[in-house]
C-alpha positions in Angstrom: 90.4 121.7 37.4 89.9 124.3 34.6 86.8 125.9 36.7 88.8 125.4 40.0 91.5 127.3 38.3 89.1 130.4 36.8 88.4 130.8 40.2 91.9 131.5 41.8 92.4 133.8 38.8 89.2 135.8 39.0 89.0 135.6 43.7 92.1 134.4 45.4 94.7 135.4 43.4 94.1 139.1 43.6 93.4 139.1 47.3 97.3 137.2 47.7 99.1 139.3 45.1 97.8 142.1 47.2 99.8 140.8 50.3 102.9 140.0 47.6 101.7 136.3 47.5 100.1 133.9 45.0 98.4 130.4 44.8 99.3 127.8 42.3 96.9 125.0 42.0 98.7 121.3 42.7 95.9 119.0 41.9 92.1 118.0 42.6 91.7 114.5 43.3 89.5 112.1 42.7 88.1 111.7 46.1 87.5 115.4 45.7 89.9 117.2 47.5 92.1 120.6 45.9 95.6 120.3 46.6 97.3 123.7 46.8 100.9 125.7 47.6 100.9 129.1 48.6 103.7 131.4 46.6 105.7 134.5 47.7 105.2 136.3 50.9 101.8 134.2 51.8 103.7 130.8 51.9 105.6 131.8 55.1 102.6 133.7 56.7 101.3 132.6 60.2 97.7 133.4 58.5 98.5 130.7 55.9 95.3 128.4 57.2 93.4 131.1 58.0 93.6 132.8 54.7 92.8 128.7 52.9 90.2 128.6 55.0 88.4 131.9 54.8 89.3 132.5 51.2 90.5 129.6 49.1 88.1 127.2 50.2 85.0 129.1 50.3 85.2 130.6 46.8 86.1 126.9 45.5 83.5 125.5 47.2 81.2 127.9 46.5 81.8 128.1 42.5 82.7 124.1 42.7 80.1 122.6 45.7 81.1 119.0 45.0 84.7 119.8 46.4 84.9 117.6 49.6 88.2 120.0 51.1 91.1 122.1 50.2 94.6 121.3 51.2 97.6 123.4 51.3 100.7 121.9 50.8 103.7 123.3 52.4 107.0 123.8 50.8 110.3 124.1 52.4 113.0 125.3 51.1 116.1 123.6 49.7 118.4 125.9 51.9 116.1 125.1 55.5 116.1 121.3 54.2 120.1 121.4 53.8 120.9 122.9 57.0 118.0 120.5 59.2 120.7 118.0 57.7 124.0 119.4 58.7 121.9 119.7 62.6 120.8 116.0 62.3 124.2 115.3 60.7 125.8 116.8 63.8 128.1 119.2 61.0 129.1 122.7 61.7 126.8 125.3 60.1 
């Protein structure tokens, strides 16, 4: 994790900060897949697999070969979770 880690400081984190994003690092499992969430502007971005795909996982996998994938995790946000309720819910928004 610690060299998987060196490696978003040093290549992905300055390309994302760049485009007023960042990338935190959620895990690396076992089974040898990196579990990550994208930050500011980049975790909205249509290019979000795009950029994990051309960027994030080729650096890791290049600095760490024996990673298997890299997975982004997507958040949503309290507010969009709270109003998919009050729709479900049938409430007034």
């Amino acid at each position: 994790m610690e060299k998987m880690q060196q490696v978003i400081e040093q290549k992905v984190r300055p390309a994302l900060k760049a485009h007023n994003g960042d990338i935190e690092l959620v895990e690396v499992t076992s089974d040898g897949l990196v579990k990550v969430r994208f930050t500011g502007a980049c975790a909205a971005c249509p290019g979000a697999q795009q950029t994990l795909a051309e960027l994030v996982e080729t650096a890791i996998k290049e600095a760490c070969p024996e990673v298997k994938g890299v997975v982004l995790l997507q958040q949503v946000s309290e507010q969009l979770i709270e109003q998919a309720l009050k729709i479900l819910r049938k409430e007034k928004t």
